[in-house]
N, C-alpha and C positions, 0 to 999 in steps of 0.2 A: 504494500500500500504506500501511496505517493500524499505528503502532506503539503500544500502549498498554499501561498498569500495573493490571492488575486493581484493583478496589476493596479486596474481602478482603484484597490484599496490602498495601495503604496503610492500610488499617486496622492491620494484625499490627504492619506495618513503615512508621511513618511518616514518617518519615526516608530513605525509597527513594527513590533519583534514579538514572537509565539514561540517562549520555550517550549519542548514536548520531551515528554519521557514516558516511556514504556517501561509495563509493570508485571509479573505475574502477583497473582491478587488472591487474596481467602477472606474476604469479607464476615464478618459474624455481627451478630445483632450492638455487638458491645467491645470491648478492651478496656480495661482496666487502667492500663497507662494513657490510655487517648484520653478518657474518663478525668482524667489529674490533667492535662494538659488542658483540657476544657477549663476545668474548674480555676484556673491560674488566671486564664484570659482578661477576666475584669480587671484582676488587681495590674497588670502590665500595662492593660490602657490608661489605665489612674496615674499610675505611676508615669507613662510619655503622653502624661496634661492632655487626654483625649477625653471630650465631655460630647454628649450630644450637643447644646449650645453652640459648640467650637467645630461639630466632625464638618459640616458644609465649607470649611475654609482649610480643611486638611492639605495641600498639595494633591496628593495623590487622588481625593476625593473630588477638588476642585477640579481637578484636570479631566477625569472619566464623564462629570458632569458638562462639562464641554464638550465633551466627544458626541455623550449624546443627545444632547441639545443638536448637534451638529446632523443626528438621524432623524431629527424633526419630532422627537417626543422629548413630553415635559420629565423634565430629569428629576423632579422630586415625585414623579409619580412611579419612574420605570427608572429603577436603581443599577448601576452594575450591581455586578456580585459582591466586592469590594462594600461597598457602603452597606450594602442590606444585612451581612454577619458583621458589622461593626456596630448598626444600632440595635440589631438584636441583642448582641452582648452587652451595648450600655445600655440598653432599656430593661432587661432582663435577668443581669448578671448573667448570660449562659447559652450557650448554641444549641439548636435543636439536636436534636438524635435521629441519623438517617439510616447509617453503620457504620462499621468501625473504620472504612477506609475511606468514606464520603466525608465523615466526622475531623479526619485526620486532614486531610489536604483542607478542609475549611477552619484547622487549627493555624496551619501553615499560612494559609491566603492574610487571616487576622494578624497571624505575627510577622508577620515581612513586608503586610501592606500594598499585596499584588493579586488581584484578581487571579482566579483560578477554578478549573473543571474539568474533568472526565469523563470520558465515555466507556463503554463496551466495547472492547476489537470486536468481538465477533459479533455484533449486532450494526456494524459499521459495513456497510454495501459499495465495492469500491474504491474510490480515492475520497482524502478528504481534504475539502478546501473553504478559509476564510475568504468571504466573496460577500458581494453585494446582491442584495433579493433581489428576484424573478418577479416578473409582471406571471399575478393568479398564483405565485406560489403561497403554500400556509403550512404553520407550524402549530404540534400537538406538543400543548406542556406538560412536564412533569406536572404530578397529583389534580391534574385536573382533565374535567373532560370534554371540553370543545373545541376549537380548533381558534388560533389566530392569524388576521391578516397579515403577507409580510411584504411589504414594499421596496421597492428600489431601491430606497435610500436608505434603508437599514443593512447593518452588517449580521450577517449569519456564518455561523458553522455548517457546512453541509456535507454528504456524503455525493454518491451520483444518485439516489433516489431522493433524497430527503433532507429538511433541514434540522441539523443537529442541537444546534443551540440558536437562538433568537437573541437580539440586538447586542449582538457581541458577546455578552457573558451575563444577560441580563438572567434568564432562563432556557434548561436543558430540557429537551425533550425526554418525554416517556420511551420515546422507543428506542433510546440508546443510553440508559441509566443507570448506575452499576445497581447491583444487588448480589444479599447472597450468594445467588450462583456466579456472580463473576468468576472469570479465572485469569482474563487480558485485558489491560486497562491501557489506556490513553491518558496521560495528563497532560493538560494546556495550562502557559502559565503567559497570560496578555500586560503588552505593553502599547499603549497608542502615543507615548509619548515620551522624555526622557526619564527617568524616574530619579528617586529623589533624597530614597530609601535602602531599596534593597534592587540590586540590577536581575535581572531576567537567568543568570546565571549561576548568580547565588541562591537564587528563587529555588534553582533547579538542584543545587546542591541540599540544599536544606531536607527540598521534599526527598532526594534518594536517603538521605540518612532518616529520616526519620517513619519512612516507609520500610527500608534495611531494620529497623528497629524492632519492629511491630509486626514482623516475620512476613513481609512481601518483598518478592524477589524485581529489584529493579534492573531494569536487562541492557537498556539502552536512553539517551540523552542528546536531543542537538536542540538547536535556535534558530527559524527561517525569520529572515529580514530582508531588507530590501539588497543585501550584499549576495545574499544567499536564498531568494523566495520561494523552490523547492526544496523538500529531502526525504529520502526513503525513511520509511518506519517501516519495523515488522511485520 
């Protein structure tokens, strides 16, 4: 399988970098150490002076809401993924529970301050490419069940059938989700602009050690950008 960054998108967004790193995977309802890793979260963001009040002026947060303002939806209605587990933690003290390896790369996305998502390899049809919506194309989101419109000017994940994730990293599709049964994963780690924090890099070193950690086997690692806009994955 060939993962690549549309042209049009490096054109809009040139500045686009998509770590990726392949996984084998044992998902289970729960982990004990992810469990701790969760429960840390609040106090880390108290600690680097992150309040709800202040997260709309983050960098990082600033910037993705530029991105999508830039796709024509209102960016405090339709959040990257980035902002949506930052106010769930301070609103909440605590990330939801999806499993153990979903749980874990949205431990990683919160602490490095980089959007992040996965797919299923083998629920993945084809090639997979960051690209701009199709005229009539629609996208089926996770936990829910109707379908949404996806226009031209939004950025999707897609496969050759379908679209994989919706306005960049806003929302995953159901039909390429992990769950228990995974066994091959996909990790995305987006960048639309220079970061600020933690680079695309270290993004990806993090998550192999911390997935190495929690008994999934990380197999391989690259970053397509505009130097480099395709790369084979497994």
């Amino acid at each position: 399988m060939r993962f690549s960054i549309d042209a049009a998108i490096l054109e809009r967004y040139p500045q686009t970098e998509v770590g990726w790193l392949v996984a084998d995977v044992f998902p289970v309802s729960a982990d004990p150490v992810v469990d701790r890793w969760k429960a840390a979260l609040a106090g880390e963001m108290a600690s680097n002076g992150l309040t709800l009040e202040n997260l709309s002026s983050c960098p990082e947060v600033a910037r993705w809401r530029q991105v999508f303002g830039s796709m024509g939806v209102k960016p405090s209605k339709y959040r990257c993924s980035l902002e949506a587990l930052l106010r769930r933690v301070l609103k909440e003290n605590a990330l939801w529970t999806v499993n153990s390896v979903v749980d874990l790369y949205n431990c990683v996305s919160v602490k490095t301050l980089l959007p992040m998502g996965a797919f299923d390899l083998d629920k993945i049809r084809g090639n997979l490419f960051l690209r701009f919506g199709r005229q009539d194309e629609t996208f089926e989101p996770l936990g829910q069940g109707e379908t949404e419109e996806v226009l031209p000017q939004h950025v999707v994940y897609a496969d050759d059938e379908k679209v994989c994730c919706w306005l960049w990293n806003h929302r995953d599709s159901r039909l390429v989700g992990l769950d228990e049964g995974t066994r091959r994963a996909v990790f995305l780690i987006d960048h639309a602009s220079s970061p600020t924090t933690t680079s695309t890099e270290a993004g990806l070193e993090i998550l192999w050690e911390k997935l190495a950690e929690t008994g999934s086997n990380p197999v391989e690692k690259g970053i397509c950008s505009v130097s480099q806009p395709e790369q084979e994955i497994s």
